[in-house]
Every structure is written in structure tokens, then in C-alpha cells.
C-alpha positions in Angstrom: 149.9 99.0 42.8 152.5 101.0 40.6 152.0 102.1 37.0 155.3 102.0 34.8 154.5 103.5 31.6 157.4 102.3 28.6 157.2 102.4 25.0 155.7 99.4 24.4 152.7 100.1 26.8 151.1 99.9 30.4 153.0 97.8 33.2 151.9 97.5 36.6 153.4 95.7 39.5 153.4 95.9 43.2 155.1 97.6 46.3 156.4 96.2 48.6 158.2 98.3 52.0 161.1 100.2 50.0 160.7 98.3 46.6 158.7 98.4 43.5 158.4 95.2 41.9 157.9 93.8 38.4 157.1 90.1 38.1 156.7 88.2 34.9 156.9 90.7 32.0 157.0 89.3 28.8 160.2 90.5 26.7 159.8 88.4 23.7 156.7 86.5 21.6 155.9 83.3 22.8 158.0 80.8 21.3 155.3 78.2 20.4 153.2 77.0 17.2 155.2 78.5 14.0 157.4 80.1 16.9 158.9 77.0 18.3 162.7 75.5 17.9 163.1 79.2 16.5 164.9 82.1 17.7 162.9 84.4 19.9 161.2 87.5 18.6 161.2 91.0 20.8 158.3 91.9 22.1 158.3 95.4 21.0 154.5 96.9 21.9 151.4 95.2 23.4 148.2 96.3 23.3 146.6 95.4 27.0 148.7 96.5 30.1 150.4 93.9 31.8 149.7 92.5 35.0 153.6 92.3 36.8 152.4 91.5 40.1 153.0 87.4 40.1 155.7 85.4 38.7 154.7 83.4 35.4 155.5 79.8 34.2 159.0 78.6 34.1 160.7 76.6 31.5 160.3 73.0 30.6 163.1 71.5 32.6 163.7 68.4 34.5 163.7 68.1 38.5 166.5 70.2 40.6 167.4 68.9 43.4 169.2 72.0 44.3 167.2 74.3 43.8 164.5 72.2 46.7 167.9 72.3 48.7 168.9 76.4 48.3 165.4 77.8 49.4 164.0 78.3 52.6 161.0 77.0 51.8 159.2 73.7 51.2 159.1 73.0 47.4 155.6 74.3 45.5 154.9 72.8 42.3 156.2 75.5 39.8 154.7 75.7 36.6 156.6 74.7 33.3 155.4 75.9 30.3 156.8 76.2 27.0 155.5 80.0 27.0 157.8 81.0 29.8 160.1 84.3 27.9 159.4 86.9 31.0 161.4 88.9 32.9 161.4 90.3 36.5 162.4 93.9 38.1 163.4 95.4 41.5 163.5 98.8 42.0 163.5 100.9 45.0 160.3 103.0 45.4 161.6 106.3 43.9 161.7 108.7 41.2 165.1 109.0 40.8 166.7 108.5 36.7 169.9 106.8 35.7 170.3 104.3 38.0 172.5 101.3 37.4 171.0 98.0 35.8 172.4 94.5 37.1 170.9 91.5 34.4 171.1 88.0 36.3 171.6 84.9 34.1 171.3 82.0 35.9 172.8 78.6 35.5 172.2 74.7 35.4 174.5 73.4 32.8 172.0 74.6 30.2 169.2 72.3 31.7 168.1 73.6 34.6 167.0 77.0 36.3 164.8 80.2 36.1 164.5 83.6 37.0 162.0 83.6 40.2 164.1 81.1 42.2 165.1 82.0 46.0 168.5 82.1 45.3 168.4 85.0 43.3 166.3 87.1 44.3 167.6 90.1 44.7 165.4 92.0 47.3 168.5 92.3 49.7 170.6 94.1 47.9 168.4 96.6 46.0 166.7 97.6 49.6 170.2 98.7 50.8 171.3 99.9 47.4 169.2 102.3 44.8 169.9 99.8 41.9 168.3 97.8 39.6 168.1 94.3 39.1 166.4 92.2 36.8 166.7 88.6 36.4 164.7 86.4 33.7 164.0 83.1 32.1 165.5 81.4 28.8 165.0 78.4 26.9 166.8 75.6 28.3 167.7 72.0 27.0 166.7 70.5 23.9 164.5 73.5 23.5 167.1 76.4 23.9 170.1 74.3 22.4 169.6 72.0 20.2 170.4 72.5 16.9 166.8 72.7 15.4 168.0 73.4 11.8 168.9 69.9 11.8 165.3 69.0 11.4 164.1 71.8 9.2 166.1 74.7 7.9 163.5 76.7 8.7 164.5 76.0 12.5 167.5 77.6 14.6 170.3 76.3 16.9 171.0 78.7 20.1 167.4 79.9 20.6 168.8 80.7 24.3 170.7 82.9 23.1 168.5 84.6 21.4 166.1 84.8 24.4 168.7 86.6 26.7 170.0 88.7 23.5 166.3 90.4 23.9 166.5 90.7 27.0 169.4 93.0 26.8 167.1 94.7 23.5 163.9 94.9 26.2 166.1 96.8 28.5 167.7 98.9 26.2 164.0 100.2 24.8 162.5 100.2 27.8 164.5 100.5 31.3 164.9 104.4 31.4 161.1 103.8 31.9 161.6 102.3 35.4 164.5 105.0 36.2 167.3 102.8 34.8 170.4 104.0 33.1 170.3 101.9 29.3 173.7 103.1 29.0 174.7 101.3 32.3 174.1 98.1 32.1 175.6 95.0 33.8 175.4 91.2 33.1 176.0 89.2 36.1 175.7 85.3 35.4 177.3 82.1 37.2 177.6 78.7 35.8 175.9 78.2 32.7 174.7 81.8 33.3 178.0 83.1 33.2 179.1 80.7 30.5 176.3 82.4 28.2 177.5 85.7 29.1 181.1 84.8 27.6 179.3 83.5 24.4 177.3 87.1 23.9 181.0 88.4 24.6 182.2 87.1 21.5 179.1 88.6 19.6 180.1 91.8 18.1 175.9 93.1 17.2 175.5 92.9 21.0 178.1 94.7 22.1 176.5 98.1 22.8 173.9 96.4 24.9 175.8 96.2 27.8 178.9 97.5 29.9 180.2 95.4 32.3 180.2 91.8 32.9 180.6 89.7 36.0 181.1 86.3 35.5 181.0 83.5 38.3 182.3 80.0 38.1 182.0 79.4 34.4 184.0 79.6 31.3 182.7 79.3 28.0 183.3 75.8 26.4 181.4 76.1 22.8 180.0 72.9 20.7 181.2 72.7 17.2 178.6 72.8 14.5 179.8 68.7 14.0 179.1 68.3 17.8 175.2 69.8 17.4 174.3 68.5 14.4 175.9 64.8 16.2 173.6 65.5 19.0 170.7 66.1 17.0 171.0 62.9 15.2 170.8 61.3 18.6 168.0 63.3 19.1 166.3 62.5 16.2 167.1 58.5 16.7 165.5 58.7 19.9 162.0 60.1 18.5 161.7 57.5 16.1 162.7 54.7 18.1 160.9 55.9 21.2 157.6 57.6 20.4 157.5 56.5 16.4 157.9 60.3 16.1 159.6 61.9 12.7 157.9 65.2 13.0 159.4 67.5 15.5 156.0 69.6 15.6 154.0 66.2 17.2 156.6 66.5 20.4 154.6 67.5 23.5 156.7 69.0 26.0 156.4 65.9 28.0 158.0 64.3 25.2 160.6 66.6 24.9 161.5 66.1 28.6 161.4 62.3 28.4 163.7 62.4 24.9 166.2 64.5 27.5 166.3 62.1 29.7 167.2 59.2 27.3 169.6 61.6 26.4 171.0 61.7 29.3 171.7 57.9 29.8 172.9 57.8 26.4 175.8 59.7 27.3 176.4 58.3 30.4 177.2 59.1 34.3 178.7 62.5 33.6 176.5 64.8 34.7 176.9 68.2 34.8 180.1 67.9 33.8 179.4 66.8 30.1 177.5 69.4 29.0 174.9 67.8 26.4 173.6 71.2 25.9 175.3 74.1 25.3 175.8 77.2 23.2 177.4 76.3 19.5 179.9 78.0 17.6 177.8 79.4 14.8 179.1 82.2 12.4 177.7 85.4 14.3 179.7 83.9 17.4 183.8 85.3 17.3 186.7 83.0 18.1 187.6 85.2 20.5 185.7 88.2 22.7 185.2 91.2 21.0 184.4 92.8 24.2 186.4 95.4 25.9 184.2 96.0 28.8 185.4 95.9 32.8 184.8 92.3 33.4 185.3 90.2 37.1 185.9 86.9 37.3 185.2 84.5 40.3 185.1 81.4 41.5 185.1 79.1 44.5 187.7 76.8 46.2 186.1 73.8 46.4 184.0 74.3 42.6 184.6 70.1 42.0 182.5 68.9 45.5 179.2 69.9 44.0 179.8 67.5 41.0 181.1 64.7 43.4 178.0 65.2 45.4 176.0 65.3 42.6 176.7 62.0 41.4 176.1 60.9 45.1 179.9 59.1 45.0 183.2 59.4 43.0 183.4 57.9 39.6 185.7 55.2 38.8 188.9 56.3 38.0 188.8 55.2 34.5 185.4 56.9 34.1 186.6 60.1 35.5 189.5 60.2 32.7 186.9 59.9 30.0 184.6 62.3 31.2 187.7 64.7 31.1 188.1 63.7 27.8 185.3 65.0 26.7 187.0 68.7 26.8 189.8 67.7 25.5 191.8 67.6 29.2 194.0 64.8 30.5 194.4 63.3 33.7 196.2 60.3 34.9 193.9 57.7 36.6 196.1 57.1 39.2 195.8 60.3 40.3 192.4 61.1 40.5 191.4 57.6 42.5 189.7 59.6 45.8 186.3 62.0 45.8 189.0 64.5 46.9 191.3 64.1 44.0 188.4 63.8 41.2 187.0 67.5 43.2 190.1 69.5 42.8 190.9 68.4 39.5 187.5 69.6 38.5 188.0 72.7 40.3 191.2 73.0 38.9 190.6 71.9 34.8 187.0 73.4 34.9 187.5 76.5 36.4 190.5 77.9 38.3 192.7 77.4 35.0 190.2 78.3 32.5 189.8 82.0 35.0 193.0 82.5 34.7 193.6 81.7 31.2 190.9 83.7 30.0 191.9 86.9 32.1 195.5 86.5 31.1 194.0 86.5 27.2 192.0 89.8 27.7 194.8 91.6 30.2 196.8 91.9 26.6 194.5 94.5 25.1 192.4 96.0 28.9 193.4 96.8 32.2 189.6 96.9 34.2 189.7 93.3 35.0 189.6 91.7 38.2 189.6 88.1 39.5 187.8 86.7 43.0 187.7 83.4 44.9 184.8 82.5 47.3 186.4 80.5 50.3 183.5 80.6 53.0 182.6 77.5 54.6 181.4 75.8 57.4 183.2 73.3 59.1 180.6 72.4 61.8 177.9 71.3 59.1 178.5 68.5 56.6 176.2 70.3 54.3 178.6 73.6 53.7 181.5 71.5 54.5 183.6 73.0 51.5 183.3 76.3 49.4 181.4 74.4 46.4 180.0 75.7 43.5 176.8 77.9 43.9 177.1 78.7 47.4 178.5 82.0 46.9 175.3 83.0 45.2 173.7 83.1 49.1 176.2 85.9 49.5 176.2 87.7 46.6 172.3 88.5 47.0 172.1 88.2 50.8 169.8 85.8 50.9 171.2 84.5 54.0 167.9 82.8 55.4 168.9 79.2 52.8 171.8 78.8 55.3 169.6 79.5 58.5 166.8 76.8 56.8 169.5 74.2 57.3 170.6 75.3 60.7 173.6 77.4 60.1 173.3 80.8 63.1 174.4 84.0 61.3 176.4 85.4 62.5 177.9 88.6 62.5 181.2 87.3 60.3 178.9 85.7 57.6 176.6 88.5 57.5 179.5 91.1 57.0 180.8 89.3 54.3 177.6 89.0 52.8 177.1 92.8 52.7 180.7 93.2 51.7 180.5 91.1 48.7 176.5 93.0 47.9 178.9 96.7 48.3 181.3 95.2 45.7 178.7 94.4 43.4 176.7 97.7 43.5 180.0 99.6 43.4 181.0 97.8 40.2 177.7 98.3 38.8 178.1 101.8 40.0 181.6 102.4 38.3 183.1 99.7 37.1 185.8 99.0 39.3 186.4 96.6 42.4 188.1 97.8 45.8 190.8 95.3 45.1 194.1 95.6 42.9 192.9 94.1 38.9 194.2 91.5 37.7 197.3 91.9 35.3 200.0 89.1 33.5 202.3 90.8 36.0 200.4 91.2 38.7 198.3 88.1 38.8 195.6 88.8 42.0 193.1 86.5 43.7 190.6 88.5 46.3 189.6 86.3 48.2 
């Protein structure tokens, strides 16, 4: 057992070989009774010390099938509970001060996800490397983006945000604690993860809790307030025709879960792609980032095969164009008639031009930026056929044993470029800078 003692009280977790560990520390008040559809609340002091040696319940959140598929391991039932605001830490088992702080946000198009899956846990990389990393849970769905004022003005819209916006405040107060530099923070996020990491970008009061940001295959597409308050209305149509429900405060979270799922086949065949939840352009949220921190960018080669594989087949031509539509980009049916086509213009529309656009926008005012593509695959297994979206996360954590769970060997190639890619990340975390030219509008560099 280790003892950590912060401001706000007594923490105790566990060692394990070269690591101290921290699992399920609770960063904000429980968002339940008067606290639910509201904005978190930082948990500033508590009383009892708390026991960080297991991981704690997860959000409410449908079933991922890819999660069961990156993992090692032969699905547990997880517990989901509406209580679910904790965090997690790794440290190496030292005294040292100041050492950098990594914060992982993970994605699942707002839906899906948590902070104890396999995929990123981070044990790899802070056993080579004295860092710190900390990854956490956040509201998801209806209940971390839905626009809750809809119902009662005495509700909020983006309570996800306002979960991982304490978790930067938890850090700040208490990290030093754990040997942490608070003035050395980095927010590392892919997906939706990322995504919310662009929308705290563009939030000037959050600014000064963190330095560097490295986001991974996902650009920030924000819902108008019309766009939530529509979705709401759905919502709300949905209680009362389906459960006879006009009181939000009667929902179970089973209720909540099915009333998603209607959603879902309300808006039809789109999914992940349509994002039905999703951070909204409120007034504390800029038009454009206010950040000027050292940012990287990635993403993969073949993002668009996940969403084609998703779905389990290609959509109809005519379907794919209105799913585009959604955000506002056009294709021509004709050209988007294969699995292949509809793939790299997702890659393409979703993320490679969005990258770029968004680097070329911040390269007018800061030179620490960098852009990165993942192109590792495996032509010998069907399964990691292409570079598609999440795969990279194996690499960037080292957790190299989900490829060896569906019969990949490692060898020596993908194991170097898994530690190549964990050296990058601690030396950015470390500095601020990648061991590759930036990106400017005149000199416009991929790493791949």
C-alpha cells in the first residue's frame, strides 16, 4: 500500500513492480439527486481517506463492441453507474517532484468509453518513462450532452465538459502531491477525446490549466444551440410517447439508455458518423481557439474503415451523401458507390482535411505545432488489414498484447515503433516539441 497525502485529504493505492497506482479517485461530487443533468461540482476535500486500489463504476453507456475486441481479455461485466466521476494515476515508485503530467481523454463519439479500459492503460509507458499519466471517466450521451436546460432552467447542457474541466482543476490542486509538475500538464485525447480537448481549447477560463495538447483523429465539430435544444425536443417526445414520462427526475438510468437507443433509430443508419451527441456552442465556448499552446495533431490512413466496418457493409450511395450532409460536406453519389470509396472519403472529409485546416488556422499566430499519420498495418490478417481509426492507440501506450490476443507475433518492427511513438510522447510531454520538422503553411509536414 502507498499513502499520498494532497490537500483535500488521505489517498492510498497500491504498488505494483516499478509503479504506484491510483484507481478510482473521485474528482468531482456525484452527479445524482439535485446533482443530476447539472454540471459537475469539484471535489475539493473529503473527510475519510480514499481507498484507490480498484477501479470504480463506469458511465451509463450502451454495449462496445470494440472495446470486447481491443483487450486481451475475455469481457467482465463492468459496472455502470451514474456515480462514475473518478479518476486514475500511474506513477513510478519514487520521490522525485516536477514530473510531467499526460491527461487521457478517451473517445466514442460522445457515447461510449471510460477510463480503466485496456487500451489505455498506460503501465507501458510510465515503467520505461518517470512520467505521469492519468486517465478518467466523464459523462457520456444523453447524460453528458444533452442540453438539460431544455427541461428545466435549473439544468445544464455540456455537463461533459464540465466533468473533464475538473479534472484539469483536481490536478492542478492536487498533483504536486503525487510528485507531478501542475505547471506541466498535457492533454492527450483521440476521437471524441480529442474532439473535447479542441472544445476546452476554445475556453479562455481553462486556459492556465494545461500546456500542451495532443490531439488524435478528431476535430472539433460543435452543435448549435438550435441543434441541442432540436435534439432535446426529440428527447423529450420520446419520454412521453415511450415511458408516459414528462418529469426528467422519474428516468432510471435504464430509461435513459433505452430513450438513446430510440434515438438512435430515429436518426438513422449513421452511426458514429452523425454525432447525436456532442459538445454545443454555448457562450463560454470561442469561435475560434484561444489557445496558444504546442499542440500535435495525428491521424491514420485508413480513419474511414472502422466506420465501414462498423456498420458491418457500405451504405447506399444515396445514404452516404446524406449522412455527409449532416456536416455540411458534399459528395457526388457516383463517386462514393464502393466500401473503399465511402472509407477514404471519410478519412478524407472527417479528418485528414479538417487536420490540416485546423493546423493551417493556428500556424498564422504559433510555430510549436506538429502533424502525424499512423500507417501501420497488417496485411497477413483481415482484422488489421488497414491503418483504421483507434489502432494507433495499441502503439501509443504499448499495449501490444491486444494484437498478440488476435494472433498478430511481435515482432521486433512493431515493437520498435511502438516504443518510438511512447519516446515521442514523453519527450513532448517532457518539452514540448517532437523529433520531427512542425508543421508550417510553408512547410506543410506529415510524420509518418
Amino acid at each position: 500500500m502507498v499513502e499520498i497525502t494532497t490537500q483535500g485529504g488521505l489517498i492510498y493505492g497500491f504498488t505494483k513492480d516499478n509503479l504506484d497506482i491510483f484507481l478510482g479517485i473521485p474528482y468531482a461530487h456525484p452527479p445524482i439527486n439535485e446533482q443530476r443533468f447539472k454540471h459537475s461540482k469539484l471535489l475539493k476535500y473529503w473527510n475519510d481517506a480514499i481507498d484507490a486500489t480498484n477501479f470504480k463504476a463506469i458511465p451509463p453507456q450502451p454495449y462496445n463492441k470494440l472495446e470486447t475486441f481491443f483487450s486481451s481479455q475475455s469481457q467482465t461485466t463492468i459496472t455502470q453507474n451514474e456515480d462514475c466521476l473518478h479518476l486514475n494515476i500511474w506513477k513510478q515508485h519514487n520521490h522525485k517532484t516536477n514530473k510531467p503530467v499526460i491527461i487521457y481523454f478517451y473517445g466514442g463519439s460522445f457515447v461510449n468509453g471510460h477510463g480503466s479500459a485496456e487500451l489505455y492503460n498506460p503501465e507501458h509507458v510510465v515503467d520505461n518513462h518517470d512520467i505521469i499519466i492519468i486517465t478518467f471517466n466523464y459523462r457520456l450521451g444523453a447524460l453528458g450532452f444533452l442540453d438539460w436546460s431544455h427541461f428545466d432552467s435549473a439544468y445544464h447542457s455540456n455537463n461533459g465538459l464540465s466533468d473533464q474541466i475538473n479534472v484539469l482543476k483536481w490536478v492542478k490542486r492536487n498533483i504536486a502531491s503525487f510528485g507531478g509538475d501542475p505547471n506541466n500538464v498535457t492533454l492527450m485525447g483521440q476521437s471524441a477525446g480529442s474532439m473535447s480537448i479542441m472544445a476546452l481549447m476554445r475556453m479562455p477560463q481553462v486556459n492556465n490549466l494545461y500546456h500542451k495538447a495532443i490531439l488524435l483523429s478528431g476535430t472539433l465539430r460543435l452543435d448549435t444551440i438550435e441543434q441541442a435544444q432540436f435534439k432535446a425536443q426529440q428527447f423529450r417526445q420520446l419520454m412521453r410517447q415511450q415511458l408516459n414520462i414528462t418529469d426528467v427526475q422519474q428516468l432510471t438510468t435504464a430509461n435513459i439508455l433505452m430513450l438513446m437507443d430510440n434515438m438512435d433509430e430515429l436518426h438513422g443508419k449513421s452511426k458514429g458518423l452523425e454525432l447525436i451527441y456532442a459538445p454545443i456552442q454555448t457562450t463560454d465556448i470561442s469561435e475560434q481557439t484561444t489557445s496558444t499552446h504546442p499542440i500535435v495533431v495525428g491521424y491514420t490512413t485508413d480513419e474511414g474503415d472502422i466506420y465501414i466496418k462498423n456498420e458491418h457493409k457500405k451504405l447506399s450511395p444515396q445514404r452516404f451523401v446524406e449522412v455527409m450532409a449532416l456536416n455540411d460536406i458534399t459528395v457526388e453519389a457516383n463517386h462514393v458507390t464502393s466500401a473503399k470509396q465511402q472509407s477514404q472519403a471519410i478519412t478524407n472529409w472527417y479528418f485528414k482535411y479538417p487536420a490540416q485546416q485546423f493546423l493551417s488556422q493556428l500556424s498564422v499566430k504559433q510555430s510549436e505545432l506538429w502533424l502525424a499519420e499512423f500507417a501501420w498495418y497488417d496485411q497477413c490478417n483481415s482484422l488489421f488489414a488497414s491503418a483504421y481509426h483507434i489502432l494507433d492507440m495499441i502503439f501509443w501506450f504499448g499495449n501490444l498484447q491486444i494484437l498478440t490476443a488476435h494472433h498478430i507475433t511481435v515482432t521486433e518492427p512493431i515493437r520498435h515503433l511502438s516504443l518510438r511513438m511512447q519516446r515521442d510522447l514523453v519527450q513532448f510531454a517532457y518539452s514540448g516539441t517532437m523529433p520531427w520538422p512542425r508543421y508550417t503553411n510553408n512547410n506543410r509536414h506529415i510524420y509518418m
